[in-house]
C-alpha positions as CSV (number, residue, x, y, z in Angstrom):
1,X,0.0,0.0,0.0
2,X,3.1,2.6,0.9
3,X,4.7,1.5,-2.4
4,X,1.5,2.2,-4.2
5,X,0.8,5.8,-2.5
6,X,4.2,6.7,-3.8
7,X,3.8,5.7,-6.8
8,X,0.8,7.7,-6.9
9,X,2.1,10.6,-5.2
10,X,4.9,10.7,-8.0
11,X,2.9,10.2,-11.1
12,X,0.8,13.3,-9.8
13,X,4.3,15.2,-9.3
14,X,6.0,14.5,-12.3
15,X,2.7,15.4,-14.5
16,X,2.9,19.3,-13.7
17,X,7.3,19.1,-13.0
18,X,9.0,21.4,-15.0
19,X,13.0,22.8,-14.6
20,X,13.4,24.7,-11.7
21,X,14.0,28.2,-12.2
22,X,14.7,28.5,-9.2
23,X,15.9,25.9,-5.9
24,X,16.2,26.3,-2.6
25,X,18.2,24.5,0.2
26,X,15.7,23.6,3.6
27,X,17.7,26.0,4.8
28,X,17.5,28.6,2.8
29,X,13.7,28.2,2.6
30,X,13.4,28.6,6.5
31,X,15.4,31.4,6.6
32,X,13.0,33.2,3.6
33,X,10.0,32.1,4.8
34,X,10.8,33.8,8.6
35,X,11.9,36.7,7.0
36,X,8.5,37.2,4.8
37,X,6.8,36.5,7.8
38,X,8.6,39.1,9.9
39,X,7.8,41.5,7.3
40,X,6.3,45.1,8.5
41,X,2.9,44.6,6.9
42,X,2.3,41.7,9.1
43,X,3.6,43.5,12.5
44,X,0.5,42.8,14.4
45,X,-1.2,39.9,12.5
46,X,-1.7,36.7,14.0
47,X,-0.1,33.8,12.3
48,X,-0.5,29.7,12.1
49,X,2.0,28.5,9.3
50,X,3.2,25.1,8.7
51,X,4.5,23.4,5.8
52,X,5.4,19.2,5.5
53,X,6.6,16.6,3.4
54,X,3.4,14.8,2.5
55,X,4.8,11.3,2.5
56,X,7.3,11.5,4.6
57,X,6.0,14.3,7.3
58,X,9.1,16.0,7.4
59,X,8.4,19.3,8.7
60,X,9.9,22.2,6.2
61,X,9.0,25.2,8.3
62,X,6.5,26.5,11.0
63,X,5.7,29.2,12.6
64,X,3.0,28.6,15.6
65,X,1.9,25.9,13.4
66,X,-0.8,25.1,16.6
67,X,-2.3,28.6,17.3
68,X,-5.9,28.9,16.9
69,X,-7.1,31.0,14.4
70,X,-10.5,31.6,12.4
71,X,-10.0,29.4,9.4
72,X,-12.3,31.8,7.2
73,X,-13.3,29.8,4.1
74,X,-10.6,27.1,4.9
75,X,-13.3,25.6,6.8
76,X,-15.0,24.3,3.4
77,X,-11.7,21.2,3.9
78,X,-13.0,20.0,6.4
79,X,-16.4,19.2,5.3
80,X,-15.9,18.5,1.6
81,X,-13.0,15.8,2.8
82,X,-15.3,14.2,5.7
83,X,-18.2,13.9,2.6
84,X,-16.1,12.4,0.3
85,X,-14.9,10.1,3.1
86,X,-17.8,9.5,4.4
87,X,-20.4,9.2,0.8
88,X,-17.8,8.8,-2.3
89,X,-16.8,10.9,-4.8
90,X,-19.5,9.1,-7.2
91,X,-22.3,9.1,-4.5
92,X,-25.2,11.2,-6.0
93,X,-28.1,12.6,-3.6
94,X,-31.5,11.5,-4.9
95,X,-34.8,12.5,-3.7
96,X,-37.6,8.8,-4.8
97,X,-41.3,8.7,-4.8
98,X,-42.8,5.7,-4.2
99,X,-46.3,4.0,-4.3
100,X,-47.3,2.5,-1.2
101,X,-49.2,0.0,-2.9
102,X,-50.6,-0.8,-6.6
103,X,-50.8,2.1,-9.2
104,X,-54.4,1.6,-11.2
105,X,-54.8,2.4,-14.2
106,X,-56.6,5.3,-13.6
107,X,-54.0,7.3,-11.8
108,X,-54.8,6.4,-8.2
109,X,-52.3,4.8,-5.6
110,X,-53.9,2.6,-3.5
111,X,-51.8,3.6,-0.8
112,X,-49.4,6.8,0.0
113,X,-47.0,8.3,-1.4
114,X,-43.9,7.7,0.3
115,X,-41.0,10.2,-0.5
116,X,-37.6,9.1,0.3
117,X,-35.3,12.5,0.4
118,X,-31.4,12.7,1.0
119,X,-31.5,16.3,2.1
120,X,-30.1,17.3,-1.2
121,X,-27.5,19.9,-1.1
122,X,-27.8,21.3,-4.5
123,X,-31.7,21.5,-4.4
124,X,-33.7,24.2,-3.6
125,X,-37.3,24.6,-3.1
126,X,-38.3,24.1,-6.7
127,X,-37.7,20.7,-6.3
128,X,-41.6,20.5,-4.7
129,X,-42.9,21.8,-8.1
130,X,-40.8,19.5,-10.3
131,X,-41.7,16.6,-8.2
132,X,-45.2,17.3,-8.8
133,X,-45.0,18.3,-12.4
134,X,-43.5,14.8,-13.2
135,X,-46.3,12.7,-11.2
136,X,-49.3,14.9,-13.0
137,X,-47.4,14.5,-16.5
138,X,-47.2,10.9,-15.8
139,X,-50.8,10.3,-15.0
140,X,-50.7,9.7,-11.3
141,X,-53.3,11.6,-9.9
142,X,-54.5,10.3,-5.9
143,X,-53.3,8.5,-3.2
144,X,-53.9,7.7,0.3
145,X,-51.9,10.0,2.2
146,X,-48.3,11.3,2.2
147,X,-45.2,10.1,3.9
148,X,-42.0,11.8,3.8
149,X,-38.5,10.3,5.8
150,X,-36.2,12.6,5.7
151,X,-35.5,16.9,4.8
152,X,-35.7,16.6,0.7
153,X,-33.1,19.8,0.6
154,X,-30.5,21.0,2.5
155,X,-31.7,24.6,2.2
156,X,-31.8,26.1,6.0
157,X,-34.9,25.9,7.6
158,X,-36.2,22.4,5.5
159,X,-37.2,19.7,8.0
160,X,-38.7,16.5,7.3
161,X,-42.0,18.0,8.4
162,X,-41.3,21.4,6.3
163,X,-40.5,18.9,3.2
164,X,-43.8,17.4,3.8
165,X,-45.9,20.9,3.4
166,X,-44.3,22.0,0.5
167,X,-44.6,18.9,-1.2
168,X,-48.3,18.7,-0.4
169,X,-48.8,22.5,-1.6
170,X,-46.9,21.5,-4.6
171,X,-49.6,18.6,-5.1
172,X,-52.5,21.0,-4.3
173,X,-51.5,23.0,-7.6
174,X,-51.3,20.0,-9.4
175,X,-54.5,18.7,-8.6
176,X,-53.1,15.7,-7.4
177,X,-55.3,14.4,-5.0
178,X,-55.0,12.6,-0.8
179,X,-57.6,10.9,0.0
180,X,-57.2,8.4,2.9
181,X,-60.4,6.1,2.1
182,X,-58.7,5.0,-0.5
183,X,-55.5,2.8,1.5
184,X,-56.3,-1.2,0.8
185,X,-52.6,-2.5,1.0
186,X,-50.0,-2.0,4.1
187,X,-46.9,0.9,2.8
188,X,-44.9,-1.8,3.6
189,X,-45.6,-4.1,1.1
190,X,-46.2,-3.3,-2.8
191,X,-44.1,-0.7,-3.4
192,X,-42.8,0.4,-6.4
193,X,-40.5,3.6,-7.5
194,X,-42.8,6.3,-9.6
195,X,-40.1,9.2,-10.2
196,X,-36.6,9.9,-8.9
197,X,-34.5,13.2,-8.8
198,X,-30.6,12.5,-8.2
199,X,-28.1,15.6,-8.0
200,X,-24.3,15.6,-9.9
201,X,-22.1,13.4,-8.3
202,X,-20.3,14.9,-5.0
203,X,-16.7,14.8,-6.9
204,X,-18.2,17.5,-8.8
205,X,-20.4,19.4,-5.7
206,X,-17.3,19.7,-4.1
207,X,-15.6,21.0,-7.1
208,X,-18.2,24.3,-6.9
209,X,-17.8,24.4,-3.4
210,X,-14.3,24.6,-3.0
211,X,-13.0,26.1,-6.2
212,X,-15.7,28.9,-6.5
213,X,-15.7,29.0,-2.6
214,X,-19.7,28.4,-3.1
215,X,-20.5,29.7,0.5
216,X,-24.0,28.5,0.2
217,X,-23.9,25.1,-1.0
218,X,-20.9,24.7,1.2
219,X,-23.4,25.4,4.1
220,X,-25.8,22.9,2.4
221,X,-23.5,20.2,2.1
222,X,-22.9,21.1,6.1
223,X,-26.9,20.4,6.6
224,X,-26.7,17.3,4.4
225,X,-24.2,15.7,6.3
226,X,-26.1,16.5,8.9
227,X,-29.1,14.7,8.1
228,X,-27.3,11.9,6.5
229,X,-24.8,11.4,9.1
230,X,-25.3,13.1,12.1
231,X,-28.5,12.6,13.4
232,X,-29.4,16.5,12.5
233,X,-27.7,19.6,11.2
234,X,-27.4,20.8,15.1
235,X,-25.4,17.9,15.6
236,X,-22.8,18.4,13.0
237,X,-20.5,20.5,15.2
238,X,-19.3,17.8,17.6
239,X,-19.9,14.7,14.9
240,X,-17.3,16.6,13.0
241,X,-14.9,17.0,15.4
242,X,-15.5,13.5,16.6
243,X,-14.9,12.4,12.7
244,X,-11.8,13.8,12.4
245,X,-10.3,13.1,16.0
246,X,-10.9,9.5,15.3
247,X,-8.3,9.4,11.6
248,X,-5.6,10.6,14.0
249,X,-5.9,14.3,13.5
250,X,-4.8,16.9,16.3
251,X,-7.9,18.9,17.5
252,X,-7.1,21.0,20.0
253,X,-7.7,24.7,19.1
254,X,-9.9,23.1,16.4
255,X,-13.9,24.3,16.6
256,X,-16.7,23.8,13.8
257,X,-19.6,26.3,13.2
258,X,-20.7,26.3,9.9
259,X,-19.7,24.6,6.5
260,X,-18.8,28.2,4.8
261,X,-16.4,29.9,7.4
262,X,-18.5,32.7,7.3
263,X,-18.6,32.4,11.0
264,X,-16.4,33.4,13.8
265,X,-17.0,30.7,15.4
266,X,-14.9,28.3,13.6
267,X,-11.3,27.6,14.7
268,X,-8.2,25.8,13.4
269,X,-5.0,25.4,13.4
270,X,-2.0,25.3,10.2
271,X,-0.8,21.8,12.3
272,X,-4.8,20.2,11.4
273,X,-4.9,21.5,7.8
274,X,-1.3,20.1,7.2
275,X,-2.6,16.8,8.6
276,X,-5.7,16.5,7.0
277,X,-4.2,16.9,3.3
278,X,-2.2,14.5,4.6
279,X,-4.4,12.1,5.6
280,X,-6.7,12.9,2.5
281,X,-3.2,12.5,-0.1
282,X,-3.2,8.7,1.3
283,X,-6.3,8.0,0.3
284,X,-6.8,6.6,-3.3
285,X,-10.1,6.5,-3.8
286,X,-11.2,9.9,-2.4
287,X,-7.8,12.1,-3.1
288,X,-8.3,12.7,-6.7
289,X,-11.4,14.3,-6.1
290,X,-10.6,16.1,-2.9
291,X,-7.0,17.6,-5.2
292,X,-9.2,18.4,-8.1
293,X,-11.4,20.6,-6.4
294,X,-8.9,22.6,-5.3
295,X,-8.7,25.8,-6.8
296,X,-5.0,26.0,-9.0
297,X,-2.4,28.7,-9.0
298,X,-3.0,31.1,-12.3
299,X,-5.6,29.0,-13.8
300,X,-9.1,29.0,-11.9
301,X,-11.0,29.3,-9.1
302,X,-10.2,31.7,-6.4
303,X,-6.2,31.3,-7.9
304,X,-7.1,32.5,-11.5
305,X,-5.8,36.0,-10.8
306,X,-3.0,34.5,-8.2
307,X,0.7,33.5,-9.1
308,X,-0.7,34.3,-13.1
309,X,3.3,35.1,-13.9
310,X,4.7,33.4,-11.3
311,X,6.9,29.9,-12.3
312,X,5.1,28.0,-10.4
313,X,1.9,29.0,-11.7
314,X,-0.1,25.3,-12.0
315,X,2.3,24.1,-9.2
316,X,-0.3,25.0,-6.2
317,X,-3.5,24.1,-5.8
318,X,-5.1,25.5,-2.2
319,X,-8.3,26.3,-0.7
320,X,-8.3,29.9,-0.4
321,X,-10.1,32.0,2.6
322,X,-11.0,35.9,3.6
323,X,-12.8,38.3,5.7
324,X,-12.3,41.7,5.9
325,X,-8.8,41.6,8.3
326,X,-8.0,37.7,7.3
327,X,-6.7,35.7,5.1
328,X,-5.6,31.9,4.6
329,X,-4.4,29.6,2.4
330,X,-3.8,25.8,2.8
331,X,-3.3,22.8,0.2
332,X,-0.2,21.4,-2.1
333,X,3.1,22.7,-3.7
334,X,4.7,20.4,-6.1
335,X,8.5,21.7,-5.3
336,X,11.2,22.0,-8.4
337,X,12.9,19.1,-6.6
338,X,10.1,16.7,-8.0
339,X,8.5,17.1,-3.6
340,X,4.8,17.3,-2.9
341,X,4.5,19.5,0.2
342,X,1.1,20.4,2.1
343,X,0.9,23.7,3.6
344,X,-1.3,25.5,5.7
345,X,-0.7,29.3,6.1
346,X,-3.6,31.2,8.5
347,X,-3.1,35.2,8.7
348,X,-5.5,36.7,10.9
349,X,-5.6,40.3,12.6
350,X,-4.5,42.2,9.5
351,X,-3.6,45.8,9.6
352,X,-4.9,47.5,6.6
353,X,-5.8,46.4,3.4
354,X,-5.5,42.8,2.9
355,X,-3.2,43.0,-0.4
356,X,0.0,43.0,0.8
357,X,-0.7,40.1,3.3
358,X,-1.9,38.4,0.3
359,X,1.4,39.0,-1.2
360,X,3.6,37.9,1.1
361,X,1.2,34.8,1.6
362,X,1.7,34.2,-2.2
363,X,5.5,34.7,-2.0
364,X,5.7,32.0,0.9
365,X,4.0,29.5,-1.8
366,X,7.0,30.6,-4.1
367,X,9.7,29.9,-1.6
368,X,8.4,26.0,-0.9
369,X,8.2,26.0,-4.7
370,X,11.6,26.6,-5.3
371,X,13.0,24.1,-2.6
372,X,15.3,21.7,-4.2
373,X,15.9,17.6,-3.2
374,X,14.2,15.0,-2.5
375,X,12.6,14.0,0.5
376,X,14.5,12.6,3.4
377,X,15.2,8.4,2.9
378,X,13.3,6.1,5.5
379,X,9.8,5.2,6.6
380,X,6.9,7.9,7.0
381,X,6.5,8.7,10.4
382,X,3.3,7.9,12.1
383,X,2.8,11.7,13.0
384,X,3.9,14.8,12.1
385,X,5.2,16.3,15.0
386,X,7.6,14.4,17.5
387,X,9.2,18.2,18.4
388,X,6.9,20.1,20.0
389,X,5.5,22.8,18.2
390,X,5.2,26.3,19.8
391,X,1.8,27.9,20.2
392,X,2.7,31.3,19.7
């Protein structure tokens, strides 16, 4: 399994390598990455930086990699990983409708229908009219009654019970009608599938979400998780944390609040973004998807207008974050010496406007870029920090 990842991790590399133009030793790296970070402009911000070897662990640099700091829209990792860990990259949200018993030929169920939702992240409350549409053009006209299991959106606010209501208004319109006399058969038994609605695959959700930094559907996908995982959306905060605690990663100074990072709320740490790319880089099945969502250096996303005549334009690909006196940056730097590095770099408190943070954010990227050699020899280590790391 190591031998594959590496061979993985390699093909990935050498697909986007190119000749250095310029190369770094580790030491000449640390000493230009503390002396951007010591620059004026960043006198009284508050910074979490940390940058590793992804297969090995080797630490590069760090700089209070474990201070807590609001993540901004960094906190969209943690919940587009945990889905894609926990659903697939392939696994597609569909809302079913079912006969609770035999369809006559007339139109009428002799029993309920019975709507099966997924709270659907990408739905919104059209849905209710499109469901209907597609029964009345299909003929089916009255049933029994009207059972629902489970939120058919993700949109804040939907509920199993609030699906329910909309659906039946949706019916109303239709002049689809409920009429309970009309039950002969147990739902239990003689069911049968009458329409279905089934969103893109989550490979590409996330790919809106985290390369568009799609603060709404990134709160959806929050709620669906919720639903689908958690018990409900309230219960996402500590399920999350939970999730994550249990694959190894370190969660103190770590707190979830939303799926967007538009709240304050939400804490992290450089040390838990570094980890979890890590942890995300060693999974085959999920890490293509997770990497391809990620917004690239000079090409698209949130990066389009970033690093756009820089060398090592298409050499980073990072999940991007801001607020008016923030800004963060965390994901992969394929180095000129053929290295894959994960980063995490958290600015927060920032005097000013946020451009020249930016900057100096963006020339950090440039300095890992340009470091040179390979990655130490000998096994991975089982985590990434035997040293301690300071906390401030």
């Amino acid at each position: 399994m190591q031998l594959l990842r590496t061979t993985v991790l390699a093909a990935f590399i050498s697909s986007v390598a190119v000749s250095p133009v310029l190369a770094f030793t580790s030491a000449e790296v640390a000493a230009r990455l503390e002396q951007t970070f010591s620059h004026p402009k960043l006198a009284n911000a508050r910074i979490s930086f940390l940058a590793a070897d992804v297969p090995t662990g080797e630490i590069i640099y760090q700089r209070n990699a474990g201070l807590s700091l609001v993540p901004a829209s960094n906190a969209k990792l943690a919940v587009t990983a945990a889905a894609l860990l926990l659903l697939g990259p392939d696994y597609c949200f569909r809302t079913v409708v079912y006969a609770g018993g035999p369809v006559e030929t007339n139109g009428r169920i002799a029993g309920p229908l019975l709507v099966v939702g997924s709270a659907d992240p990408t739905a919104d409350p059209g849905i209710f009219h499109s469901l209907a549409a597609e029964l009345a053009k299909r003929g089916y006209r009255l049933a029994s009654g009207l059972l629902v299991n489970r939120a058919v959106t993700a949109s804040r606010g939907d509920s199993t019970a609030a699906s329910r209501q909309l659906l039946l208004q949706a019916l109303a319109k239709r002049g689809f009608g409920l009429c309970p006399g009309i039950a002969v058969f147990p739902t239990s038994t003689n069911t049968s599938m009458l329409i279905q609605h089934s969103s893109d695959p989550l490979g590409a959700i996330i790919v809106r979400v985290n390369k568009q930094s799609a603060n709404s559907l990134a709160d959806n996908l929050w709620r669906s998780l919720g639903w689908l995982a958690a018990g409900s959306p309230q219960r996402m905060p500590e399920f999350l944390r939970r999730f994550w605690a249990e694959r190894g990663l370190p969660m103190a100074g770590v707190q979830f609040a939303d799926g967007s990072g538009l709240s304050r709320n939400n804490r992290a740490t450089a040390v838990f973004y570094v980890e979890l790319l890590r942890y995300m880089a060693a999974r085959q099945l999920e890490w293509p998807a997770f990497v391809g969502s990620l917004p690239v250096a000079g090409h698209d996303g949130t990066l389009a207008d970033r690093f756009r005549r820089s060398p090592w334009r298409g050499h980073i690909w990072a999940k991007t974050g801001t607020m008016h006196d923030m800004t963060t940056l965390s994901g992969y730097i394929s180095t000129s010496g053929g290295r894959l590095i994960a980063f995490s770099c958290l600015i927060n408190n920032v005097a000013g406007r946020l451009n020249s943070a930016r900057f100096l954010q963006d020339r950090a990227c440039e300095i890992l870029a340009a470091l040179e050699g390979s990655a130490p020899a000998g096994e991975a280590r089982a985590g990434l920090f035997p040293q301690k790391l300071s906390d401030e």
